[in-house]
C-alpha positions in Angstrom: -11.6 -23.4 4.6 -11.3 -20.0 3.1 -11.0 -20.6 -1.1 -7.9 -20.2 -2.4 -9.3 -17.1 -4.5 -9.2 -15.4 -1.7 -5.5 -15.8 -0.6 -4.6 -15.4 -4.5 -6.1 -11.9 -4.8 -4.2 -11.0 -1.6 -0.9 -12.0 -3.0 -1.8 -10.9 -6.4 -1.6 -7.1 -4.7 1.0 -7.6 -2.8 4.0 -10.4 -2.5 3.7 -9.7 1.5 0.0 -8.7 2.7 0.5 -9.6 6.4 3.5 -7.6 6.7 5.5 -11.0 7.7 8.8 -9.1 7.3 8.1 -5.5 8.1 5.6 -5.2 10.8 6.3 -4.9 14.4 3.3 -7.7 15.5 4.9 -10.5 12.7 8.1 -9.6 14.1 7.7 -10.6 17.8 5.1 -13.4 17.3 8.2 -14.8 15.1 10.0 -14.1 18.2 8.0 -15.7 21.2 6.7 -18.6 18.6 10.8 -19.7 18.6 11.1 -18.5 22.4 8.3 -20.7 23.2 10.0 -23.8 22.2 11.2 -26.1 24.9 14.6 -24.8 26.1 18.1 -26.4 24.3 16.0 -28.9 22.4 16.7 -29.3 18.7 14.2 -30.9 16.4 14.6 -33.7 13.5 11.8 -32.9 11.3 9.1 -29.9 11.4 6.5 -29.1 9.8 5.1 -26.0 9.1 1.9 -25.5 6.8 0.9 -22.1 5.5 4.5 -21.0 5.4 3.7 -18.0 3.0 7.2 -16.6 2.4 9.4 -18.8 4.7 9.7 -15.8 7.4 9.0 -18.3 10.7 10.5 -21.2 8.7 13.7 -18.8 8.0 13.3 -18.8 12.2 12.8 -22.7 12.1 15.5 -23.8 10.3 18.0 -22.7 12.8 16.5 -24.9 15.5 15.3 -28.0 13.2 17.3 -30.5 11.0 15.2 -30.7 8.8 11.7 -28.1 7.9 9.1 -29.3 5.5 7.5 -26.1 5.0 4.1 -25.6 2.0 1.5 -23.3 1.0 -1.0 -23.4 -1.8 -0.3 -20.0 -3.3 2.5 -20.6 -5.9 4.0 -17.3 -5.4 4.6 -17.5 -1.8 6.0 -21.0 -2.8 8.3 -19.2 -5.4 9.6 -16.3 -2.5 10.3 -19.0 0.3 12.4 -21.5 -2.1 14.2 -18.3 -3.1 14.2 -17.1 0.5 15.6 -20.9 2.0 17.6 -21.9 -0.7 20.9 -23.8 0.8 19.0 -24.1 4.4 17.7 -27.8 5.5 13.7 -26.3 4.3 11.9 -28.1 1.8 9.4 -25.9 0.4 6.2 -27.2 -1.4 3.3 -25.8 -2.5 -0.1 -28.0 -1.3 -2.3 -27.5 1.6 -3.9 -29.6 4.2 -4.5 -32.1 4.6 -3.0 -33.5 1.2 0.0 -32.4 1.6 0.8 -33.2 4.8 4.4 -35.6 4.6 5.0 -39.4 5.0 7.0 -40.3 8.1 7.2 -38.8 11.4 8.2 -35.4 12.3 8.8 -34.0 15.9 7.8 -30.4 15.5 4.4 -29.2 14.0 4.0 -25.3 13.9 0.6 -23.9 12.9 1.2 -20.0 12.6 -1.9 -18.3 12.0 -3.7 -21.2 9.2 -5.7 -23.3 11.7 -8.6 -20.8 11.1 -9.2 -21.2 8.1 -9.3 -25.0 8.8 -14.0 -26.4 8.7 -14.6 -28.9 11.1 -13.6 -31.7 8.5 -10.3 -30.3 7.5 -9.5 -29.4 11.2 -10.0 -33.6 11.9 -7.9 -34.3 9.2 -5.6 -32.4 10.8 -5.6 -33.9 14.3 -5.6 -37.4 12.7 -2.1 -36.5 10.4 -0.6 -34.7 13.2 -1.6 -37.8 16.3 0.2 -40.0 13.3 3.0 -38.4 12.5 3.8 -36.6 15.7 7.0 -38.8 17.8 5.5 -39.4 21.2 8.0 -36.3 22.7 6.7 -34.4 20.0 5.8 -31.0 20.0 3.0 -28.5 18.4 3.3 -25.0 18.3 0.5 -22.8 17.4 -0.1 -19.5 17.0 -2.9 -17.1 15.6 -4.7 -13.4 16.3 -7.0 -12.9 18.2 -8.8 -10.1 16.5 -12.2 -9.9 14.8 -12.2 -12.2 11.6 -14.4 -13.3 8.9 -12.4 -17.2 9.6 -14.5 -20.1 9.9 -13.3 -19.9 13.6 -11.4 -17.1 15.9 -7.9 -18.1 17.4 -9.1 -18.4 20.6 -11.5 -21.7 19.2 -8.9 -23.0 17.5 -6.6 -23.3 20.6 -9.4 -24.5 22.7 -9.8 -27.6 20.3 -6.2 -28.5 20.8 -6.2 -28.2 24.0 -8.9 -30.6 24.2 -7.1 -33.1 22.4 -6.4 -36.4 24.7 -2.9 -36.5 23.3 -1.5 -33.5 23.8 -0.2 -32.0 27.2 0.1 -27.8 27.2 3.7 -26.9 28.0 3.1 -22.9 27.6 0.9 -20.5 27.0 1.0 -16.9 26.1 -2.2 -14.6 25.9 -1.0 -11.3 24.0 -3.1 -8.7 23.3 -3.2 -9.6 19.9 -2.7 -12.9 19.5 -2.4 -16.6 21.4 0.1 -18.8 21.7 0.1 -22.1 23.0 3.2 -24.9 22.9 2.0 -28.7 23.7 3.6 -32.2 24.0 2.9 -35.4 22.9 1.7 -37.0 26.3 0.7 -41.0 25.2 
């Protein structure tokens, strides 16, 4: 897992280094990441770690009942409480697997921070999510495909969940930029 130094210095220069609310590529993976989901359903509980500053979760909360929504960088915590306030988002800062939430939740979405995830933290993962997850539920994930200096590309990260015995792939999407995948709990 990257340290937390790193994603510190990028927020220290700028409160939105990705461009999650100006550029054209945050804007439509936003897009086909909600597009994705399965068609008229409406989800209890989500959960959506790395949620910088609540852009997809400001996306989430109109299809969810309830979005628990963290990140580890207090600032981005700060802009996405600010950014949700009076939505059904619960914003808290922590990161995996720690701060992954008691009970059962129905939507997972993992937008670009699997990557970042070692082996260990990527098992801790899986474990909290095959837990948690309702047996209709779903996982959403999303992440670039471009050269990185991540403990693993996109592309490897989808691979692993797709080889996970519990999960059946609904969709997938191969852009040019990035991949994403939708899958259901299959038990």
């Amino acid at each position: 897992m990257h340290p937390l130094s790193y994603f510190d210095g990028k927020y220290a220069d700028d409160p939105d280094p990705w461009g999650f609310d100006r550029r054209p590529y945050e804007r439509r993976k936003q897009d086909l990441s909600i597009a994705a989901l399965p068609a008229g359903r409406r989800f209890a509980r989500a959960v959506e770690p790395g949620c910088a500053n609540g852009a997809l979760t400001e996306r989430l909360v109109e299809v969810c009942d309830e979005v628990i929504a963290f990140d580890p960088i207090a600032s981005c915590v700060e802009r996405a409480t600010d950014r949700l306030d009076g939505t059904n988002a619960r914003i808290e800062q922590g990161q995996l697997p720690s701060a992954w939430p008691d009970g059962t939740v129905d939507l997972v979405v993992l937008s670009e921070v699997a990557y970042y995830l070692d082996a260990a933290t990527q098992q801790q993962l899986d474990a909290a999510m095959a837990r948690s997850m309702t047996d209709d539920g779903v996982l959403v994930a999303v992440h670039w495909t471009g050269p990185t200096n991540y403990p693993r590309t996109g592309e490897e990260v989808h691979a692993h969940l797709d080889a996970l015995p519990w999960l059946d792939r609904l969709t997938s999407l191969v852009d040019p930029q990035f991949v994403l995948d939708v899958w259901q709990v299959q038990r």
